[in-house]
C-alpha positions as CSV (number, residue, x, y, z in Angstrom):
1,X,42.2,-47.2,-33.3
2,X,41.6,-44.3,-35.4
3,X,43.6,-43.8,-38.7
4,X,45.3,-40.5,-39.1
5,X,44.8,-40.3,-42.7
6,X,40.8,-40.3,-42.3
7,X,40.2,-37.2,-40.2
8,X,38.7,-34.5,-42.1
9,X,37.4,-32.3,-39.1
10,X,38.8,-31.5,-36.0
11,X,37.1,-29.5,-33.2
12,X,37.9,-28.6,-29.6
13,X,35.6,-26.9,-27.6
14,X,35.9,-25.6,-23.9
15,X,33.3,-23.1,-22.7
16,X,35.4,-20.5,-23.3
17,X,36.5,-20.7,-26.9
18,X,35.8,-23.6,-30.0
19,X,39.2,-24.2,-32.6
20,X,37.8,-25.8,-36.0
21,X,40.4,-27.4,-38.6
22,X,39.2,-28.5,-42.0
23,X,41.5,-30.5,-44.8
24,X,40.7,-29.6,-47.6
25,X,42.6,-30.2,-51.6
26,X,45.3,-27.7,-49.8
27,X,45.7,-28.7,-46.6
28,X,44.6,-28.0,-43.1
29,X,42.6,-24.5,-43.0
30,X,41.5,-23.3,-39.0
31,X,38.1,-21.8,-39.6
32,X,37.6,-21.2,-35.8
33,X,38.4,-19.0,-33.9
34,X,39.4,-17.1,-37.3
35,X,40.0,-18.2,-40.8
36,X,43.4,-19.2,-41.8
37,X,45.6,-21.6,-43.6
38,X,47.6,-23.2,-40.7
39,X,50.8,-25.5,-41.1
40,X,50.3,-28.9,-42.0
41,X,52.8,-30.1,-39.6
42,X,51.0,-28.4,-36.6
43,X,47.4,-30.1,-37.7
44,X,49.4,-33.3,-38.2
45,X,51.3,-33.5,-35.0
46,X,47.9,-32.8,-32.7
47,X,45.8,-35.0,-34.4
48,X,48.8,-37.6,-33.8
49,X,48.1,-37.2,-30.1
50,X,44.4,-37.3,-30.4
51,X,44.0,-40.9,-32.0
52,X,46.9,-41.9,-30.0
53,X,45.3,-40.8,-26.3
54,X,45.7,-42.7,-23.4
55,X,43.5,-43.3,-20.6
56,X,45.6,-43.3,-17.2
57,X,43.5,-45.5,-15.9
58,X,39.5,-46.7,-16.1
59,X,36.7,-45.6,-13.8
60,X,35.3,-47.6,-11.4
61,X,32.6,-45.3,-10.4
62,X,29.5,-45.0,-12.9
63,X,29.8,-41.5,-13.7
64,X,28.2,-40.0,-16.8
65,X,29.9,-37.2,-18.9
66,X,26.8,-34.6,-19.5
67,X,27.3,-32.9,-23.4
68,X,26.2,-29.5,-21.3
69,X,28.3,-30.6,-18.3
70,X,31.6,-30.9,-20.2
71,X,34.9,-28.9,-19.7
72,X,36.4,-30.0,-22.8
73,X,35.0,-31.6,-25.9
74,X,37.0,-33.2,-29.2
75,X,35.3,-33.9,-32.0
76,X,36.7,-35.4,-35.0
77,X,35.6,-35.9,-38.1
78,X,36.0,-39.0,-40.6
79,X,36.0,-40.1,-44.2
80,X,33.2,-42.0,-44.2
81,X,31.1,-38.6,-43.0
82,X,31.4,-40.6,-39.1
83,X,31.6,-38.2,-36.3
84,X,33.7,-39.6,-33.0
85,X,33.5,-37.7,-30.1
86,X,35.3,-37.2,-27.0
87,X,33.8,-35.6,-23.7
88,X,35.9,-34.4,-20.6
89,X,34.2,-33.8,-17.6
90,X,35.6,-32.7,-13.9
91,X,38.1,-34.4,-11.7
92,X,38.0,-37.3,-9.5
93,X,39.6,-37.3,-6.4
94,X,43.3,-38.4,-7.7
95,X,43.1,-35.2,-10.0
96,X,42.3,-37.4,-13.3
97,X,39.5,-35.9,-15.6
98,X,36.7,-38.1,-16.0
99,X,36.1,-38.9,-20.2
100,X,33.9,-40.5,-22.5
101,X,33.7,-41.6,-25.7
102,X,29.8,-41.0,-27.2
103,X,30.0,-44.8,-28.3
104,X,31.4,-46.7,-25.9
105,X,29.7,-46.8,-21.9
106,X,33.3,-47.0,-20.4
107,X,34.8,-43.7,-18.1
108,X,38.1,-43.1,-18.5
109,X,40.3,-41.2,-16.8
110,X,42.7,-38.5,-18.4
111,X,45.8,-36.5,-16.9
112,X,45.2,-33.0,-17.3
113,X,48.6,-32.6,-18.8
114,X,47.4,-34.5,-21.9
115,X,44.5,-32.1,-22.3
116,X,46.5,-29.1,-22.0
117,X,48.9,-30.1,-24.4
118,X,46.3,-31.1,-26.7
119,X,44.4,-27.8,-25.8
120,X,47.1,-25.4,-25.5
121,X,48.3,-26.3,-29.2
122,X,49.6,-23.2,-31.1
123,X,47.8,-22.3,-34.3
């Protein structure tokens, strides 16, 4: 499990826009779509819900998440310079998005209602 406190970097990219938070000496600072300070409490609260995401469930099918193929990709950041990164692909047939995490080989599937509330955060 991730720890909060070592994210640096967070990016979410869908193909229609990319949202970039930095930390920096003080505090979080968007620098895409625009540059501005933004709320501690805001950066705070979504990366809370990144490092605590929950698969619904696992895939049983052997289904690759393509880097070009992706609706949605998280990126984050560490400490330590390590970059962990998150890739959302389409639906299955129960309406779960198929996602994969660059270093491990396991699908999971994701509700879209945790994307969009990770997605749809207000800057």
């Amino acid at each position: 499990m991730l720890n909060p406190k070592e994210i640096q970097r967070v990016v979410l990219n869908t193909p229609e826009k990319e949202v970039a938070l930095v930390l920096s000496e003080g505090g979080w600072h968007m620098t895409s779509p625009e540059d501005k300070p933004i709320e501690n409490v805001v950066a705070e609260k979504l990366i809370g819900q990144l490092v605590n995401l929950k698969a619904a469930a696992f895939s049983e099918e052997a289904f690759a998440v393509d880097v070009e193929d992706a609706r949605y990709k998280i990126s984050l950041r560490l400490q330590n310079d390590h970059l962990r990164v998150l890739l959302v692909g389409g639906l299955n047939k129960d309406g779960l998005h198929y996602a994969q995490n660059g270093e491990q080989e396991v699908t999971y599937l994701i509700t879209p209602e945790v994307l969009d509330s990770i997605f749809e955060t207000d800057f």
